[in-house]
TIVO-2410 file (N, C-alpha, C; in nm, 3 decimals):
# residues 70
REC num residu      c1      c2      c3 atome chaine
REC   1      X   9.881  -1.072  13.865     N      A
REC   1      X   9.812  -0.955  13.815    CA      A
REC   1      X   9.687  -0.997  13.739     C      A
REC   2      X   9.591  -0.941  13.806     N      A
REC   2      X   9.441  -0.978  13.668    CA      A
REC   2      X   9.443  -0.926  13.569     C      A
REC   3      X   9.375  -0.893  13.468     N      A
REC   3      X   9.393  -0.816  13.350    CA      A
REC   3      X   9.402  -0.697  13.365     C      A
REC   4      X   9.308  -0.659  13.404     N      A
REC   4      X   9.281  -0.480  13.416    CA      A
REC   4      X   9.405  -0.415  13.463     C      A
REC   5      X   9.465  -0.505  13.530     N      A
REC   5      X   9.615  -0.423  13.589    CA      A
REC   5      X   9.735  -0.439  13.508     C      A
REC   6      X   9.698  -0.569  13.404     N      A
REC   6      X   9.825  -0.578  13.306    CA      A
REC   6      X   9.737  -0.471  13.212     C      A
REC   7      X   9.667  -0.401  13.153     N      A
REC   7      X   9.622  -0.363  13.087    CA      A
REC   7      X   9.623  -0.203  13.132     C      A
REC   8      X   9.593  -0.169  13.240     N      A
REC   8      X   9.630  -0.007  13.321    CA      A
REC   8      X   9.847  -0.029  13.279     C      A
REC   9      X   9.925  -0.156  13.330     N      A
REC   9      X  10.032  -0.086  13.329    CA      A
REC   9      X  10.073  -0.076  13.140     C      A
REC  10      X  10.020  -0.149  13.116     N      A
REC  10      X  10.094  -0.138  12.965    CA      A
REC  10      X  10.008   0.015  12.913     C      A
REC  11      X   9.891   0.097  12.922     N      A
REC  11      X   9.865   0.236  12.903    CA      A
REC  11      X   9.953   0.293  12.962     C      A
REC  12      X  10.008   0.271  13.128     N      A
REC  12      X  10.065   0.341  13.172    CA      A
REC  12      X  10.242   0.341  13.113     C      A
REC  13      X  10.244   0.249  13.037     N      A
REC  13      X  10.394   0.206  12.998    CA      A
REC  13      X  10.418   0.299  12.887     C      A
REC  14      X  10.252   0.221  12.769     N      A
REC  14      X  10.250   0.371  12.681    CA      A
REC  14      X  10.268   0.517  12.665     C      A
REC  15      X  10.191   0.540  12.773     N      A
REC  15      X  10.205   0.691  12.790    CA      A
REC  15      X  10.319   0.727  12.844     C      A
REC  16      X  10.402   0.668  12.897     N      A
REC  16      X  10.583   0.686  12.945    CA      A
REC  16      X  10.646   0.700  12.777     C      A
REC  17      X  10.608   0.650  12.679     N      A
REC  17      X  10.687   0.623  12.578    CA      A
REC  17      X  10.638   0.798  12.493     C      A
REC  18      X  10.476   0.782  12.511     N      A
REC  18      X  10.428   0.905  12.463    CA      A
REC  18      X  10.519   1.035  12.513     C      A
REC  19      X  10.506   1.030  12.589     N      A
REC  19      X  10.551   1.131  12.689    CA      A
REC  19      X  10.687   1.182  12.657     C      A
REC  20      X  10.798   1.084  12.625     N      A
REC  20      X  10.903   1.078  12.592    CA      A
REC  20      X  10.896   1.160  12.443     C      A
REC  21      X  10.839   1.068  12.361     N      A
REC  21      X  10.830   1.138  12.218    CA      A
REC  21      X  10.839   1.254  12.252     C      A
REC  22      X  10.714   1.296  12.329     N      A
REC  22      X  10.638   1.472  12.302    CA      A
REC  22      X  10.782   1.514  12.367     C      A
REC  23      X  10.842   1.530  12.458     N      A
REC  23      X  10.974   1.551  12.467    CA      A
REC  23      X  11.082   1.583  12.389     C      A
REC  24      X  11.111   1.479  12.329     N      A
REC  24      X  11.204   1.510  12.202    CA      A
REC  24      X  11.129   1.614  12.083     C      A
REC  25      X  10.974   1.640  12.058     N      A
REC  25      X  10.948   1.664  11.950    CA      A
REC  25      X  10.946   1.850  11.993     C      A
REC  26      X  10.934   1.861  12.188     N      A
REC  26      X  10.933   1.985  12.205    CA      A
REC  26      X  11.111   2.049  12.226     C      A
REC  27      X  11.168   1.994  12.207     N      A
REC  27      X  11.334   2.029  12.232    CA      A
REC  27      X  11.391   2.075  12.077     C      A
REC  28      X  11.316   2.083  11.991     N      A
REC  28      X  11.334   2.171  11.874    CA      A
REC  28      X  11.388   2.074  11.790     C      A
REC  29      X  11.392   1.986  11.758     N      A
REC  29      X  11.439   1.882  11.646    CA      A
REC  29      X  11.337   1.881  11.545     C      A
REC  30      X  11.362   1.887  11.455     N      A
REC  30      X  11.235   1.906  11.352    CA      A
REC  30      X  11.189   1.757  11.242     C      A
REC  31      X  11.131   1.737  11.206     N      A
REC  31      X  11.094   1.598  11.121    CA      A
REC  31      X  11.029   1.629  11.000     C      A
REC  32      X  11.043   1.575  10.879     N      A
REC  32      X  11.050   1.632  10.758    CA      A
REC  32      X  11.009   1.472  10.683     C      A
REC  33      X  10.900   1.430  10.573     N      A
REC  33      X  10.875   1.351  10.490    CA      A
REC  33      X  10.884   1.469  10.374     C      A
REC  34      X  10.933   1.355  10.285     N      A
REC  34      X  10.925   1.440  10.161    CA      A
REC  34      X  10.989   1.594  10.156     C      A
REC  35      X  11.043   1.606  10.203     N      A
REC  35      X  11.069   1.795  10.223    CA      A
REC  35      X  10.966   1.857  10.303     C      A
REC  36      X  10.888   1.825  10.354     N      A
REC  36      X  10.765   1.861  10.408    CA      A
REC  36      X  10.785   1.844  10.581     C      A
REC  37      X  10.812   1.994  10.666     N      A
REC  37      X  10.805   1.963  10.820    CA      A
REC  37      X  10.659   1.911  10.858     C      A
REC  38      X  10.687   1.805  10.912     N      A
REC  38      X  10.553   1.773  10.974    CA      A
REC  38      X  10.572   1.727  11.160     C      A
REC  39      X  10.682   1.845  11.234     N      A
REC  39      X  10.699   1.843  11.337    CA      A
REC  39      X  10.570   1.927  11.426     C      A
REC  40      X  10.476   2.002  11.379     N      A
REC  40      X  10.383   2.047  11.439    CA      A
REC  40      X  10.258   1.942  11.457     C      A
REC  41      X  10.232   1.872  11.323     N      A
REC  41      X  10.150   1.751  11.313    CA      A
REC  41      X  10.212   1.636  11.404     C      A
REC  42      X  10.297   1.608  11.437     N      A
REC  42      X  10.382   1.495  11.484    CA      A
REC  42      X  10.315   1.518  11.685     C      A
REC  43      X  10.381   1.648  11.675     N      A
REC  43      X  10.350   1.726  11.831    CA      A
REC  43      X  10.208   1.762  11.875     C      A
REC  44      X  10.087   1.740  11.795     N      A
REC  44      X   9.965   1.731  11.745    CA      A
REC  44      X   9.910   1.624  11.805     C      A
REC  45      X   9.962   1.512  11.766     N      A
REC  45      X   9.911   1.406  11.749    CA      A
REC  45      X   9.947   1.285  11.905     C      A
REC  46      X  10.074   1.361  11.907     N      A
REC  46      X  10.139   1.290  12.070    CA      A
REC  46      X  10.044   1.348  12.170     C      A
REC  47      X  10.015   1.459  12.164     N      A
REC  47      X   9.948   1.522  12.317    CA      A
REC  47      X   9.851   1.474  12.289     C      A
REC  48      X   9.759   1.436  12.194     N      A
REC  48      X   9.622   1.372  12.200    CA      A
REC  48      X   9.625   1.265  12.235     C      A
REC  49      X   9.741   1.160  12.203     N      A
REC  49      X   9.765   1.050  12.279    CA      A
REC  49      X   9.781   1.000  12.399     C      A
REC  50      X   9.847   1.101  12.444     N      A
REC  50      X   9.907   1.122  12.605    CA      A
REC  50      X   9.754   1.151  12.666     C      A
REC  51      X   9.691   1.263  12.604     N      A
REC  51      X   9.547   1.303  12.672    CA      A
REC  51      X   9.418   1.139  12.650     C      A
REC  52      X   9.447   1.124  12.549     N      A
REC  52      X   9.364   0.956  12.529    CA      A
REC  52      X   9.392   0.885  12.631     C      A
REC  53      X   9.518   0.874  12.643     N      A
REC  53      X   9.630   0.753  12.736    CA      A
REC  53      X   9.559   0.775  12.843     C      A
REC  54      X   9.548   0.921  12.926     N      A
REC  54      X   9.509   0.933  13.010    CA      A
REC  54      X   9.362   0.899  13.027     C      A
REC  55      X   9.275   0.949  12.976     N      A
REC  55      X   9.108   0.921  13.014    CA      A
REC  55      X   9.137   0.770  12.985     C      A
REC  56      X   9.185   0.691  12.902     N      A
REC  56      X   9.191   0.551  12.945    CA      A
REC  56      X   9.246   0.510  13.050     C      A
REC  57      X   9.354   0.507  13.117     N      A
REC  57      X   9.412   0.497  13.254    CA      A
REC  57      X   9.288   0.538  13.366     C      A
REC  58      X   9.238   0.618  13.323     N      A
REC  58      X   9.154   0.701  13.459    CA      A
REC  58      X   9.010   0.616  13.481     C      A
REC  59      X   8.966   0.536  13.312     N      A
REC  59      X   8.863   0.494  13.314    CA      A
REC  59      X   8.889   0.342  13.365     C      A
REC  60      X   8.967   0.312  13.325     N      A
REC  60      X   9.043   0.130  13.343    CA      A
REC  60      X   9.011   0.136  13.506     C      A
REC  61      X   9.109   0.254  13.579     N      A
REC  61      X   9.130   0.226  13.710    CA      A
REC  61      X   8.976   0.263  13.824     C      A
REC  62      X   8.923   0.380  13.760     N      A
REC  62      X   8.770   0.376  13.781    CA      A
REC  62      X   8.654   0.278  13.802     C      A
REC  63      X   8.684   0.200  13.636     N      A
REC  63      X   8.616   0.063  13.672    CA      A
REC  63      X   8.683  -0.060  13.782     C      A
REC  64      X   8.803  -0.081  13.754     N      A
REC  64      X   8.848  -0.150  13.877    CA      A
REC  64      X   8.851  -0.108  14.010     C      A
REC  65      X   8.863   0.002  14.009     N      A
REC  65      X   8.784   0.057  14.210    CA      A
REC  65      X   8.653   0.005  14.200     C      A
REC  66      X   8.574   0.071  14.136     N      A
REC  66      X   8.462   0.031  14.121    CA      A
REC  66      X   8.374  -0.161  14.153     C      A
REC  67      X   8.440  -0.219  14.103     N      A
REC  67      X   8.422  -0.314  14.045    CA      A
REC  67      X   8.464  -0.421  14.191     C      A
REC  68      X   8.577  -0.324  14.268     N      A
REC  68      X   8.676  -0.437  14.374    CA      A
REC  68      X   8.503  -0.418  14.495     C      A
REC  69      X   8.447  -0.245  14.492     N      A
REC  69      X   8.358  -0.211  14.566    CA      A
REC  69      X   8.220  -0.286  14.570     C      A
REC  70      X   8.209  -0.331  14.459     N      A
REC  70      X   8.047  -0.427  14.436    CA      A
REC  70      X   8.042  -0.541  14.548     C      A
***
């Protein structure tokens, strides 16, 4: 594997883990610091990841099409 492909699967590994979270955080379990729910912030913060995860995956594999084409 060259880099770019150990580097696409470990985003892509990430975003399996993301994905998972946002899962559990949408099945109604709630999360609490301090007395304080911070299950909306939690569920906030995963989909932006998952959405990051993605435009990185899309850009990684973009440049490597790209790149195999030169």
């Amino acid at each position: 594997m060259d880099e770019f492909s150990d580097t696409i699967s470990w985003l892509k590994n990430r975003k399996e883990i993301a994905q998972g979270d946002l899962k559990e955080l949408n099945s109604g379990k709630r999360y609490f610091i301090n007395g304080n729910d911070i299950t909306a912030t939690m569920r906030q913060r995963t989909e932006m990841d998952v959405s990051k995860l993605d435009d990185l995956i899309a850009a990684f594999e973009s440049y490597r099409y790209n790149d195999a084409q030169a």
